[in-house]
C-alpha positions, -999 to 999 in steps of 0.1 A, spaced: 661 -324 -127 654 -357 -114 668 -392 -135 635 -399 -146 625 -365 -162 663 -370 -178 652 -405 -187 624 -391 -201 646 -372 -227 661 -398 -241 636 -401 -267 636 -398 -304 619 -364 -313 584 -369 -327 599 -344 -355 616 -372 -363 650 -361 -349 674 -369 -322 680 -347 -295 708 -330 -297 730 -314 -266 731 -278 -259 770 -269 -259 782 -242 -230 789 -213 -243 826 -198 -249 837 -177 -221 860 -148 -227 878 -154 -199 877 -192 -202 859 -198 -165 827 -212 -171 818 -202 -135 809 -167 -150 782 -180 -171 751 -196 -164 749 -224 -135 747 -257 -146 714 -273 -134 717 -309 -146 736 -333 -171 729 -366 -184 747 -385 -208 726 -414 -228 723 -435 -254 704 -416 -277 721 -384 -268 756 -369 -263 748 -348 -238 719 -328 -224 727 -296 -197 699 -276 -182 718 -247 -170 703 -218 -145 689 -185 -157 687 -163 -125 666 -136 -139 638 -164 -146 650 -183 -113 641 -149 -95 610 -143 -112 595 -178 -103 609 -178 -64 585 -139 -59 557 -158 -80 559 -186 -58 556 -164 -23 532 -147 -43 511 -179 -49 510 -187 -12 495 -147 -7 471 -151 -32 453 -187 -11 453 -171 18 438 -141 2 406 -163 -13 400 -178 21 400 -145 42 378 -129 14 352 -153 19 350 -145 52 329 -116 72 352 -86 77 384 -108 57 386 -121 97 403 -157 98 410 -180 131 447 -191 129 436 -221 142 412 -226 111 439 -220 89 462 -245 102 434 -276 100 429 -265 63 466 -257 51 487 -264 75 521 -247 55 502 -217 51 492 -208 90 530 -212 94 541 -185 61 517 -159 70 541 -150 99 566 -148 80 548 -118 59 540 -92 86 539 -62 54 508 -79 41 488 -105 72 483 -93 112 485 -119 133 457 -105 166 459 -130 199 433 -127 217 441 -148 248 431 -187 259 462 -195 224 439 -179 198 446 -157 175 430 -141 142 445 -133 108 435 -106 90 455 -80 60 470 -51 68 463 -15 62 486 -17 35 471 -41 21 436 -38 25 444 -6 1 457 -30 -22 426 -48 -24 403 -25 -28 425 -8 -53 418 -49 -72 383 -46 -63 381 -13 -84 400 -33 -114 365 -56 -113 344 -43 -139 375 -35 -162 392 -70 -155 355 -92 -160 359 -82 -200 388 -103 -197 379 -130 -173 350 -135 -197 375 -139 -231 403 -158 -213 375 -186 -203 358 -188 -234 399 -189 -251 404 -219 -225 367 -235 -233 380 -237 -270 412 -250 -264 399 -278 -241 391 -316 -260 356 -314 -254 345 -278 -255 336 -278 -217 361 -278 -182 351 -285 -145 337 -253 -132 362 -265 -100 394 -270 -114 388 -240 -134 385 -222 -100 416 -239 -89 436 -219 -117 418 -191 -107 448 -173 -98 470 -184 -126 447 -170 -150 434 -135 -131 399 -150 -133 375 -142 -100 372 -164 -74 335 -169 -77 336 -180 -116 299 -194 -109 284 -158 -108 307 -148 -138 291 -178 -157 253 -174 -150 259 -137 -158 268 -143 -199 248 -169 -210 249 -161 -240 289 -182 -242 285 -200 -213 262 -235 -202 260 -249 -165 257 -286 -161 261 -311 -134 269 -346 -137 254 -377 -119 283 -376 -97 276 -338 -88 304 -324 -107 295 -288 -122 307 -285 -156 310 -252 -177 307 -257 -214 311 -235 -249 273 -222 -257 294 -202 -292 323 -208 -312 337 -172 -317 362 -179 -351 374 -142 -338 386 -154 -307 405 -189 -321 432 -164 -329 463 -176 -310 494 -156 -296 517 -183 -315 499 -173 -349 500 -135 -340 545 -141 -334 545 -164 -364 528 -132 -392 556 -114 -371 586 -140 -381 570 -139 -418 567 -104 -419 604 -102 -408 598 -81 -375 618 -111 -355 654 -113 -355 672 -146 -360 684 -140 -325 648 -146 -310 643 -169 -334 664 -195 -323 689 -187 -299 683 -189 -260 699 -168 -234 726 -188 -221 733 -220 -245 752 -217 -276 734 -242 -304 754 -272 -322 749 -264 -356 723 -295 -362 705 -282 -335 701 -251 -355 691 -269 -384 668 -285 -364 649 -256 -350 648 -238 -381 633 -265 -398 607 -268 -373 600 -230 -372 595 -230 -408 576 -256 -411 535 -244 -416 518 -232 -386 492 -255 -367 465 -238 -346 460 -248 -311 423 -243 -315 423 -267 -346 414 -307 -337 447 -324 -325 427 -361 -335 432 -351 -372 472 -349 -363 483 -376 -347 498 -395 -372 513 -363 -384 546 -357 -359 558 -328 -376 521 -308 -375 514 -327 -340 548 -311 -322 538 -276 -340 505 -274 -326 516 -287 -290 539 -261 -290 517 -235 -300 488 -251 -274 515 -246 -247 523 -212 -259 486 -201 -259 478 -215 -223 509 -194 -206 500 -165 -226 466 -163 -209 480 -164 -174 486 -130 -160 522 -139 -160 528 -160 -183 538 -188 -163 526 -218 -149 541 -245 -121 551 -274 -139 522 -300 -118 493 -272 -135 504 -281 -170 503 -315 -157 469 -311 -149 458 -295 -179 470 -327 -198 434 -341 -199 418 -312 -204 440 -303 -233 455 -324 -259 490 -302 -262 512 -330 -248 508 -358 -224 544 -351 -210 543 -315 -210 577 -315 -194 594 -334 -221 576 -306 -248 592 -280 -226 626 -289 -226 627 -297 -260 618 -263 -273 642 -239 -250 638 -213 -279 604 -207 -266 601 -221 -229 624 -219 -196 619 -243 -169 629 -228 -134 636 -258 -110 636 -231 -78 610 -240 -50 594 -270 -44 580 -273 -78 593 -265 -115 575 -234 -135 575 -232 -166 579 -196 -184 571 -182 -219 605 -164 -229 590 -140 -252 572 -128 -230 600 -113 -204 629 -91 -205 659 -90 -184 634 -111 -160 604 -88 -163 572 -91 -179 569 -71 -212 536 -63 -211 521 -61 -173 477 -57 -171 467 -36 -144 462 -64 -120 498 -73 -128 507 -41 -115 485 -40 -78 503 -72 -73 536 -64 -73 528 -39 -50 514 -74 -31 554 -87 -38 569 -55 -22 546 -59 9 564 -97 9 598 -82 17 583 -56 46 595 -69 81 
């Protein structure tokens, strides 16, 4: 973590706490090498000590996800072309890092030269099977695409999103590549509009009171209904909690649940229901991602679209009962714990599953 996101910590909570640090954990055999690696430490003055330590089943998870990633853009630009053919050449003027990690993924691209230095990209046979096997998913995966957009259209500030940055998250979310088709095709929740500087904008046509039903709310009747143990409650894998920390955390969990889909204006002034309904924003957006992740620069993104935080990192690392940051490739992701096991998704849709054949075809040589 670099000194200014550790700066950035040294905040007073808007709970109206100070941050506490995260103790290391007692090793039975009194070698801390055996636990988890220590990421970063910074001593302050509003804080003893804060230590991000390393979980390698999350670290793991986010280094596949991020090969994955780089799959996945090469995949949209081959699919809009005739017979998913692609000059290397093309490639290279375009996204220059990518012409130079397809080579290194001979299980799912072919590299064809074709004399005079050109050469063409296109999939494999192997995965060409894979994609069709996706293209199958299409009808069954739309219901979705259609209810995670309208989920994110009701989260947003103003009820509406850039029909192009939308398309950038494509991915992220499992939503189709060519989201103005998937639009003009359900009127009946969707609007088109374009701005005077020629931006395309997608906007709520129906608030759906059905729908402003949030995963956070669903885990909270959970905690009240006493189906979560006090270990998921509060304790993280990895860090063992100072006892005011505890305090801390239970007091926030027990303090009234905030909707994400509810008016964040209304709250400001409010730190207690503010923190509980950033929280429960962030929670919301990673549970609509296929997995339930998201680099660290997306959420950054999302900050004025949303309202959840406008230092999503900071939010993050104050709430390691609910989120992991991975710092592993060139950019941090952020996970939703509840959502994995042992470093594997708990729940996994169907397109979930054709991809990680996609990861497997990563390690072919």
């Amino acid at each position: 973590m670099s000194a200014m996101a550790a700066r950035r910590l040294l905040i007073r909570h808007p709970c109206g706490f100070h941050l506490r640090g995260l103790r290391t954990q007692a090793w039975p055999d009194g070698d801390e090498e055996s636990g988890p690696k220590r990421v970063s430490r910074f001593k302050g003055r509003t804080v003893r000590e804060i230590i991000r330590y390393s979980e390698e089943e999350f670290d793991n998870a986010a280094a596949k996800q991020q090969e994955l990633r780089n799959v996945m853009q090469v995949r949209a630009l081959l699919g809009q072309r005739p017979g998913r053919l692609m000059d290397v050449s093309e490639l290279s003027a375009l996204h220059p890092n990518l012409a130079e990690a397809v080579r290194d993924y001979p299980g799912v691209f072919k590299v064809v030269d074709y004399g005079a230095g050109s050469s063409l990209l296109c999939f494999t046979a192997e995965a060409e099977a894979l994609l069709k096997q996706e293209e199958s998913l299409r009808e069954e995966m739309e219901a979705r695409s259609v209810r995670v957009l309208r989920k994110l259209l009701m989260l947003s500030v103003d009820r509406r999103l850039s029909l192009g940055r939308v398309g950038f998250w494509a991915t992220d979310f499992g939503l189709p590549d060519d989201l103005s088709d998937l639009v003009s095709r359900y009127r009946e929740f969707f609007e088109l509009s374009t701005t005077l500087d020629y931006t395309t904008w997608v906007s709520l046509a129906l608030w759906d009171p059905a729908l402003a039903v949030s995963y956070a709310e669903i885990e909270d009747r959970q905690r009240q209904a006493g189906t979560m143990t006090q270990m998921e409650m509060w304790t993280p894998k990895g860090y063992v909690l100072s006892k005011r920390h505890r305090k801390v955390l239970a007091r926030f969990r027990e303090a009234p649940f905030v909707s994400p889909y509810t008016d964040y204006r209304d709250l400001e002034s409010l730190k207690m229901k503010f923190e509980k309904h950033a929280v429960a924003g962030m929670q919301e957006l990673l549970n609509l991602t296929l997995y339930k992740s998201l680099m660290l620069s997306t959420l950054a993104e999302f900050k004025t679209e949303f309202s959840f935080s406008r230092k999503p990192l900071d939010l993050v690392l104050r709430h390691p009962e609910y989120f992991y940051v991975s710092p592993v490739g060139k950019q941090e992701t952020v996970f939703l714990r509840s959502a994995y096991r042992s470093g594997e998704l708990v729940k996994k849709s169907p397109l979930v599953l054709i991809r990680e054949q996609f990861v497997k075809l990563l390690d072919k040589k």
